[in-house]
C-alpha positions in Angstrom: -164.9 -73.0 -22.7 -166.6 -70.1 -20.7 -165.9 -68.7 -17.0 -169.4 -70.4 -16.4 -167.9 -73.8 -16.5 -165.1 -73.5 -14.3 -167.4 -73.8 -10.9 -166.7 -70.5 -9.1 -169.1 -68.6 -7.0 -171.7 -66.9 -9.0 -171.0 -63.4 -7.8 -167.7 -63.4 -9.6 -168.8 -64.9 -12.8 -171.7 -61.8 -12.7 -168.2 -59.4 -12.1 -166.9 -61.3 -14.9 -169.8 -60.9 -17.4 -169.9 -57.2 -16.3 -166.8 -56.7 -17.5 -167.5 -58.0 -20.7 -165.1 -61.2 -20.4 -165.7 -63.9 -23.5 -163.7 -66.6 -22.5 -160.7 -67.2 -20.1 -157.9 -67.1 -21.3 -155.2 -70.0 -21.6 -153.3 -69.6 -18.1 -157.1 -68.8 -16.6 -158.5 -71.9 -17.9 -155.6 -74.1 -16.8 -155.2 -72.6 -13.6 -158.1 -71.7 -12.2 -159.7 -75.2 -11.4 -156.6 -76.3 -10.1 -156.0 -73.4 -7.5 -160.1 -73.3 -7.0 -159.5 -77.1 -5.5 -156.7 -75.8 -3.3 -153.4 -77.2 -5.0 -150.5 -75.4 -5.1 -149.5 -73.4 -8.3 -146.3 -72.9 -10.3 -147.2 -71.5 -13.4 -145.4 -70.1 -16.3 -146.9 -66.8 -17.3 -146.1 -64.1 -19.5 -147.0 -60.7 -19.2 -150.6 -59.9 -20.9 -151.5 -63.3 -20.8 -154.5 -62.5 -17.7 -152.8 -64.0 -15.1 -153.8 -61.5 -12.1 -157.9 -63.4 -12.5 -156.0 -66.4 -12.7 -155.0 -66.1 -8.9 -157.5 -63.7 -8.1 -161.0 -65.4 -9.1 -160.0 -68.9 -7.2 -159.1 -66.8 -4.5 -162.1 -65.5 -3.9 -164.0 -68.0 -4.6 -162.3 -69.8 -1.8 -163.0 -66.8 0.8 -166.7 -66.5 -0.2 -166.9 -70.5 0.9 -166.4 -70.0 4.2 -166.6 -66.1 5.4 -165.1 -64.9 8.3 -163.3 -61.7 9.2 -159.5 -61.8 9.4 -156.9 -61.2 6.6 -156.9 -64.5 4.9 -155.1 -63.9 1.2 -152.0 -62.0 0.6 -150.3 -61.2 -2.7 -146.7 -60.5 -2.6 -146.3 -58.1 -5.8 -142.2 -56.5 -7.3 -143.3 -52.9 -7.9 -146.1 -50.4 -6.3 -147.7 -50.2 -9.6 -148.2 -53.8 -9.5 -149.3 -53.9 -6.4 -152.4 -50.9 -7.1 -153.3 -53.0 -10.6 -153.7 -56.2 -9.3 -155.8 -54.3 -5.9 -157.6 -52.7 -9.2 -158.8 -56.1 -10.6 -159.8 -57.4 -7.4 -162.4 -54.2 -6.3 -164.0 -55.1 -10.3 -164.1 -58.4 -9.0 -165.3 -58.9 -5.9 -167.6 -56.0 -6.9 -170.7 -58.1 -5.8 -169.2 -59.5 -2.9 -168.3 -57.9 0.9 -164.5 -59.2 0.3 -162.0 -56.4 0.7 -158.7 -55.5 -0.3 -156.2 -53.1 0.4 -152.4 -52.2 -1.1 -149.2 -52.1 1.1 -146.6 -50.1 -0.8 -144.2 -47.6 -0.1 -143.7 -43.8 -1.3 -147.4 -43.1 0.6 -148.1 -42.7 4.4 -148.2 -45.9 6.5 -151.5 -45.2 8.5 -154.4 -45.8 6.5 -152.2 -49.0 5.7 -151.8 -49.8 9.4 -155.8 -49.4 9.7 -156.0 -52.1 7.0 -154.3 -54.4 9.0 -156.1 -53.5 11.8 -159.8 -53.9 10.5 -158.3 -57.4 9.2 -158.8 -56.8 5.8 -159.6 -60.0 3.6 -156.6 -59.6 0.6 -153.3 -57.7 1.1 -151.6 -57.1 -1.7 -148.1 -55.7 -0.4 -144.6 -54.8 -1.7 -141.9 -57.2 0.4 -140.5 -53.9 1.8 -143.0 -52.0 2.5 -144.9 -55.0 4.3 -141.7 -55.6 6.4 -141.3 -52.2 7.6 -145.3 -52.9 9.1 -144.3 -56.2 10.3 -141.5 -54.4 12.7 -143.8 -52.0 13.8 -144.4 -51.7 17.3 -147.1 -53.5 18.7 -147.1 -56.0 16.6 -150.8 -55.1 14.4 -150.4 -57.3 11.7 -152.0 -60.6 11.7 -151.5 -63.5 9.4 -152.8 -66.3 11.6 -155.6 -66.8 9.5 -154.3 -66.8 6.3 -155.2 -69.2 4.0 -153.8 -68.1 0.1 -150.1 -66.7 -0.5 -149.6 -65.6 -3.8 -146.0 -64.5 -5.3 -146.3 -62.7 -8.2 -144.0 -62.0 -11.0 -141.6 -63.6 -8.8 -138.6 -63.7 -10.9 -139.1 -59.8 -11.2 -138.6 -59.9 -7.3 -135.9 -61.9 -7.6 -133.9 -59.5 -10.1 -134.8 -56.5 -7.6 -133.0 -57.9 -4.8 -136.2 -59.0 -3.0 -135.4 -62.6 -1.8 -133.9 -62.1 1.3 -137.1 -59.9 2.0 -139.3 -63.0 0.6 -137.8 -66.0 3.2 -138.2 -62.9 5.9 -141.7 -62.4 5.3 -142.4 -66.6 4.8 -141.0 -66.5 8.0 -144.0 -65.2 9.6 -146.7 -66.8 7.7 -148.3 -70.2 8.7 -147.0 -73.3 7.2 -150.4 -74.8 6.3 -151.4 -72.7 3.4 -151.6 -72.4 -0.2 -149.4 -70.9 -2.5 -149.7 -69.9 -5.9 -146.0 -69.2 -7.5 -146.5 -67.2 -10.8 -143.1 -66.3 -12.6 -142.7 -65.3 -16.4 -139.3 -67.1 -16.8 -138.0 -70.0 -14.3 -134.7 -69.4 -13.7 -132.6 -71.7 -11.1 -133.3 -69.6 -8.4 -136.6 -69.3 -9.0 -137.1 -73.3 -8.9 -135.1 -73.3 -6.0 -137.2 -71.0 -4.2 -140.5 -73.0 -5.4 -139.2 -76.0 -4.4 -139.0 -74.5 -0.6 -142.3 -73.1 -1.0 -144.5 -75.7 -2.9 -146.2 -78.8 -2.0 -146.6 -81.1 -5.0 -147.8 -78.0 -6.8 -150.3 -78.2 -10.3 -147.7 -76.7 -13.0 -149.0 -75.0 -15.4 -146.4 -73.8 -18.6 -143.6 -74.9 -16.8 -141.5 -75.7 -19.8 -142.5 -72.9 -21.9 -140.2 -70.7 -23.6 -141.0 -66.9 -22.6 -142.5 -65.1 -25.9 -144.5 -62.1 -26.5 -148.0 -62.2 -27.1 -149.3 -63.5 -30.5 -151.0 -60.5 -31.4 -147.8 -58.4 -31.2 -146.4 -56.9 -34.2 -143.1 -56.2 -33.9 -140.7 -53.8 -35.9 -136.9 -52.0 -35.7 -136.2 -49.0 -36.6 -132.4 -49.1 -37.2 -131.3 -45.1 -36.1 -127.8 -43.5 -35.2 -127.7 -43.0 -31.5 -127.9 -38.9 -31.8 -131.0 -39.3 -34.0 -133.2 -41.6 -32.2 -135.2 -38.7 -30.7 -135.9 -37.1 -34.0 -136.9 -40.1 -35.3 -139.4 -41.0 -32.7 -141.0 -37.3 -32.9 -141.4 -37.8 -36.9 -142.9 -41.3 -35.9 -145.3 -39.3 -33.9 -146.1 -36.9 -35.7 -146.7 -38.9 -39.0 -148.9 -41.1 -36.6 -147.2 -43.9 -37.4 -147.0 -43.9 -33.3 -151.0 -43.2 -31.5 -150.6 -43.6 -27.7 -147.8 -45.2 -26.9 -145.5 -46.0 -23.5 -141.9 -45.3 -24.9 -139.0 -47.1 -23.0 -135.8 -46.0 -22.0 -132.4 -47.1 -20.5 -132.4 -44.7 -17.5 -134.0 -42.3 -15.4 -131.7 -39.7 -16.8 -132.6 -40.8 -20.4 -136.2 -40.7 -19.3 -136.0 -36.9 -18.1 -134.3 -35.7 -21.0 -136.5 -37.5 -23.5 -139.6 -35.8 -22.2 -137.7 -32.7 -21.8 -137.5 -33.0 -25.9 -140.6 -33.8 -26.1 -142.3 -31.1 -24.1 -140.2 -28.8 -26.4 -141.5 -30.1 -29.4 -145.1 -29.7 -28.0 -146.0 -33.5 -27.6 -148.1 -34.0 -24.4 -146.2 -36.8 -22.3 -145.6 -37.6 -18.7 -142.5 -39.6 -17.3 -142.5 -42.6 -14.8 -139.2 -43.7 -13.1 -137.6 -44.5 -9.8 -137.1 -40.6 -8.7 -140.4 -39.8 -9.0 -142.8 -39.7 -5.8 -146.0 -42.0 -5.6 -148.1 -39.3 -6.6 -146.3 -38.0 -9.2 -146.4 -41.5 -10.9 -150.0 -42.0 -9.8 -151.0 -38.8 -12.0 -148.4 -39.5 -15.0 -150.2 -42.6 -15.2 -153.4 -41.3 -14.8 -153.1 -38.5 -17.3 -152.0 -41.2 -20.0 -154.9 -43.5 -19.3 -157.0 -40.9 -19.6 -155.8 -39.4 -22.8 -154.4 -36.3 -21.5 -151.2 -37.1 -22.3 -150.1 -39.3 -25.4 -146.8 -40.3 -24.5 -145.7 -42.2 -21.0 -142.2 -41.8 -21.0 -141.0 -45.2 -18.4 -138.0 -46.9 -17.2 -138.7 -50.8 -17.0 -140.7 -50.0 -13.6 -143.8 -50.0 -15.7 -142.2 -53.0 -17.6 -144.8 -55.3 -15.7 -148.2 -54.7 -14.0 -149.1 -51.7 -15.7 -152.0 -52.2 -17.6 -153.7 -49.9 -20.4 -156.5 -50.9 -22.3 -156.2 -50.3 -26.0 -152.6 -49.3 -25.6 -151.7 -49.0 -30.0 -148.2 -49.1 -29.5 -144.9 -49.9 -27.4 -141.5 -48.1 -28.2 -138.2 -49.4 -26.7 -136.2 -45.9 -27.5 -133.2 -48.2 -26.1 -132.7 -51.8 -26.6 -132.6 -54.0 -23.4 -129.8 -55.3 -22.5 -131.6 -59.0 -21.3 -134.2 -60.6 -23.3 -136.7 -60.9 -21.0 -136.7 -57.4 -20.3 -137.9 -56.8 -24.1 -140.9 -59.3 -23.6 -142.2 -57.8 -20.5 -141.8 -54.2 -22.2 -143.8 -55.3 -25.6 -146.3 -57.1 -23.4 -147.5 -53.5 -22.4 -149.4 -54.1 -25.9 -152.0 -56.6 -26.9 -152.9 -57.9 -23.8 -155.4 -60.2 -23.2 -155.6 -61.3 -26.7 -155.8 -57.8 -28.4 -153.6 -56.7 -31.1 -150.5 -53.8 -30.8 -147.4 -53.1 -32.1 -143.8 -52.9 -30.3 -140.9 -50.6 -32.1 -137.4 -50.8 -31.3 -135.3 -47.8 -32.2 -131.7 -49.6 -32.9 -128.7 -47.9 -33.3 -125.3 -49.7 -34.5 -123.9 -49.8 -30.7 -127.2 -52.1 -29.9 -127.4 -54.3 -32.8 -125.5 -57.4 -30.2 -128.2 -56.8 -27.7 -131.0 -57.2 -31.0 -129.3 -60.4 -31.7 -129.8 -61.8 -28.2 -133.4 -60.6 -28.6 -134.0 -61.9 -32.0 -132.6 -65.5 -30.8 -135.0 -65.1 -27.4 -137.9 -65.0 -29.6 -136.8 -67.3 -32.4 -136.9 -65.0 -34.8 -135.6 -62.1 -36.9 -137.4 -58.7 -36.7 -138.7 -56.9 -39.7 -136.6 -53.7 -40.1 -138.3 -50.3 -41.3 -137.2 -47.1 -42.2 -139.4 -43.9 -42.2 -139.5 -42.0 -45.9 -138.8 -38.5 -46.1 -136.8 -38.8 -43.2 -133.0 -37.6 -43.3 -131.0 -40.1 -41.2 -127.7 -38.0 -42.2 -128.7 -35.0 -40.7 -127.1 -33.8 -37.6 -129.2 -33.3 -34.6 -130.0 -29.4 -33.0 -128.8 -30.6 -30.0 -127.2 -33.6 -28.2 -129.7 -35.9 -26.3 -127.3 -37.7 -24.0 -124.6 -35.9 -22.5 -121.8 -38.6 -21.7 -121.8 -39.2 -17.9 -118.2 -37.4 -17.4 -119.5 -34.5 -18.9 -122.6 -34.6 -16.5 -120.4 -35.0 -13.9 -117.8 -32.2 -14.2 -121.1 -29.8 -15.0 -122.0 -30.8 -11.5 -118.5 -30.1 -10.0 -118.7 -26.8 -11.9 -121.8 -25.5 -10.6 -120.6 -26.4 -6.7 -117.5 -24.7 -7.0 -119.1 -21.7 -8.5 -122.0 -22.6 -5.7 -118.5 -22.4 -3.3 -117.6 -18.9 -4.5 -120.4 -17.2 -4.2 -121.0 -18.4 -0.6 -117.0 -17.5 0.3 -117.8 -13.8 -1.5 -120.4 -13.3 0.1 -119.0 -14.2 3.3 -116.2 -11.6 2.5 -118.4 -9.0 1.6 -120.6 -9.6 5.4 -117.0 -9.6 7.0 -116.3 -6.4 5.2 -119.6 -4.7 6.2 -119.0 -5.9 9.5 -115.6 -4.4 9.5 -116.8 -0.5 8.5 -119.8 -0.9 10.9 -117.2 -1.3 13.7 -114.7 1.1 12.7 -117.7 4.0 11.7 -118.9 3.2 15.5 -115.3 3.4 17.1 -114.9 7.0 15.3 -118.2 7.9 16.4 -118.0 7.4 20.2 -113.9 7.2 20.7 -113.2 10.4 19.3 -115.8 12.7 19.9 -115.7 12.8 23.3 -112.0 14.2 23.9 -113.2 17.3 21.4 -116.5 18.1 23.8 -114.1 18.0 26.8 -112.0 20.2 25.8 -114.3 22.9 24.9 -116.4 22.3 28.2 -113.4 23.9 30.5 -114.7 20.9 32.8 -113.5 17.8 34.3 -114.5 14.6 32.2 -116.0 13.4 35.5 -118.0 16.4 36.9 -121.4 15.9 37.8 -124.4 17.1 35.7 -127.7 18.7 36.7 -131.1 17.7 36.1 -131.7 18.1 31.9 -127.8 18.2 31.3 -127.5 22.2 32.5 -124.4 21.6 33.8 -123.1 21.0 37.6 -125.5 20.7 40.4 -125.2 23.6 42.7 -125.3 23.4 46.4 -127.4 25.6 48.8 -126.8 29.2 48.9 -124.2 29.0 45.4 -125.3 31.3 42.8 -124.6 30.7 39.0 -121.5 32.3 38.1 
């Protein structure tokens, strides 16, 4: 089967061919005609598996039927670099066409977003948040009267970040005749639940399947004690065993000092995580796409929507705690039927959490170890200081913070203190000493110039 046989609008297959497309994939070739005939969709999609055309090309295809300017499709995405890749694929394709898009996210300014609304863009794609906070604006300048197409995707990521009270907010405000598109990579209960509410007799599409990563994933431990995992994953590196690669770790903290020992060892790398601003993760992800960095150094934000063409390798430097979390990270890889490998650096504390894994997926991983590497020597430095540690540094560094302010609070008091008593010798004792040399009366008026006493007519100076 080829895109040409699944009856969308010539401008998109031409976007399609341009961007050098063979063949939809699976999830496009099952759910595209459905969705392109305007049933509802609850599909079963794992990450990589080209599910943002799968939503995307029947929805245009349905706004390029009947044009008309008002905001007719929205896509409700989990994280902000979701929301900018999916608002990525649909400029490529709806390059031919005059349909529009725009992203909604937080972490940037809220006017050129508001202007979006206002010039009724065709597609929003929007984070729940962010497209609340617009929705309680004042004067009321977003309009979904017309909308036609809801998408929800990766909606049991939204589910795990706390979004579903934000979700039935934002349904709320949507009109009841429309068509939904539900795409989740697991189906938990909640998630049924929640397409249940939303769906009507919805086309499903993978339902039943068990989540797995990609077929052309090849994946690999690297059993590690805890202390040596950073030296192991520089030698992996520098043996290029590694190429480019987006390593993942437990915690923003663990992401911070990981590139910290990076940076040290001279390995280009940038860091993406919760802490950083928009633009600092808009350039850190830049910078890797481009090359200029080889190592993107993540928390599981980038664990979905972030994709990188080519990318040779995924690294979980920690083990996840949940399953699913280790499919979404290795889908970084082979996407869209390419090939990649995934490493998982295991240390004896994770090997339950490997288990769980290895069960997920239905089957055990191959274990490796690197020769010529020493997995008995002990490390320069630690890599994680234990969280009590961290925090009686902090408590440290206030009260010494605390000090220094009191000191120097003394020492102001202090100056303050010889700067009145030097200006109380100065004025309060002078005085009595020039009186009593002056033979005069303290109060005795002066002349013109200070030359003592005015005179009155006819005196003479003594």
């Amino acid at each position: 089967m080829t895109f040409d046989t699944l009856g969308l609008n010539p401008a998109l297959l031409r976007a399609v061919h341009d961007l050098g497309w063979p063949k939809p994939t699976d999830i496009q070739r099952d759910a595209i005609p459905a969705a392109r005939d305007g049933k509802d969709l609850l599909a079963c999609a794992m990450t990589g598996s080209g599910k943002t055309a799968g939503f995307l090309l029947p929805t245009l295809h349905r706004l390029l039927q009947s044009p008309k300017r008002a905001t007719r499709a929205l896509v409700l995405a989990p994280t902000r670099e979701l929301a900018a890749q999916v608002h990525a694929d649909l400029q490529n394709l709806a390059r031919h066409t005059n349909l529009k898009g725009a992203a909604i996210f937080g972490g940037v300014g809220m006017g050129p977003q508001e202007a979006a609304f206002r010039n009724k863009t065709d597609v929003i794609i929007a984070t729940p948040g962010r497209l609340l906070d617009h929705l309680s604006q004042p004067g009321r300048y977003v309009d979904f009267s017309a909308l036609e197409v809801l998408v929800l995707d990766e909606a049991d990521r939204m589910l795990d970040m706390g979004f579903l009270p934000d979700i039935k907010r934002v349904l709320a405000q949507l009109p009841a005749k429309r068509q939904t598109l539900f795409f989740s990579a697991t189906m938990p209960k909640p998630i049924v639940e929640l397409s249940r509410v939303m769906l009507q007799n919805p086309a499903r599409i993978n339902v039943e399947r068990v989540a797995l990563p990609a077929t052309g994933i090849e994946q690999a431990v690297w059993p590690v004690k805890e202390e040596l995992k950073a030296d192991l994953f520089i030698a992996l590196l520098r043996q290029d065993v590694i190429g480019n690669v987006i390593c993942f770790t437990r915690t923003k903290h663990r992401s911070n000092r990981l590139a910290d020992v990076l940076t040290r060892a001279g390995i280009p790398n940038a860091k993406i995580h919760g802490n950083r601003s928009q633009n600092q993760r808009t350039e850190a992800l830049a910078d890797f796409k481009s090359g200029k960095v080889r190592v993107l150094v993540a928390t599981d934000i980038v664990a979905r929507g972030i994709d990188v063409e080519a990318l040779e390798h995924v690294v979980n430097f920690d083990v996840p705690h949940m399953p699913e979390d280790y499919i979404h990270r290795v889908g970084r890889t082979a996407r869209a039927e390419a090939t990649g490998e995934a490493f998982t650096l295991v240390s004896q504390e994770e090997e339950n959490d490997l288990r769980a894994i290895e069960k997920a997926i239905g089957r055990k991983l191959n274990r490796r170890t690197l020769p010529g590497f020493d997995y008995a020597h002990r490390p320069v430095e630690r890599f994680e200081v234990p969280i009590a540690e961290r925090i009686a540094a902090i408590r440290a560094r206030k009260a010494e913070d605390r000090a220094r302010a009191k000191a120097k609070l003394e020492r102001r008091e202090q100056h303050q203190r010889r700067e009145g008593a030097r200006g109380a010798s100065s004025t309060g004792g002078s005085a009595p000493a020039g009186q009593a040399g002056s033979g005069r009366a303290a109060d005795a008026p002066r002349g013109p110039r200070g030359r003592g006493p005015r005179r009155g007519p006819g005196q003479r100076p003594r």
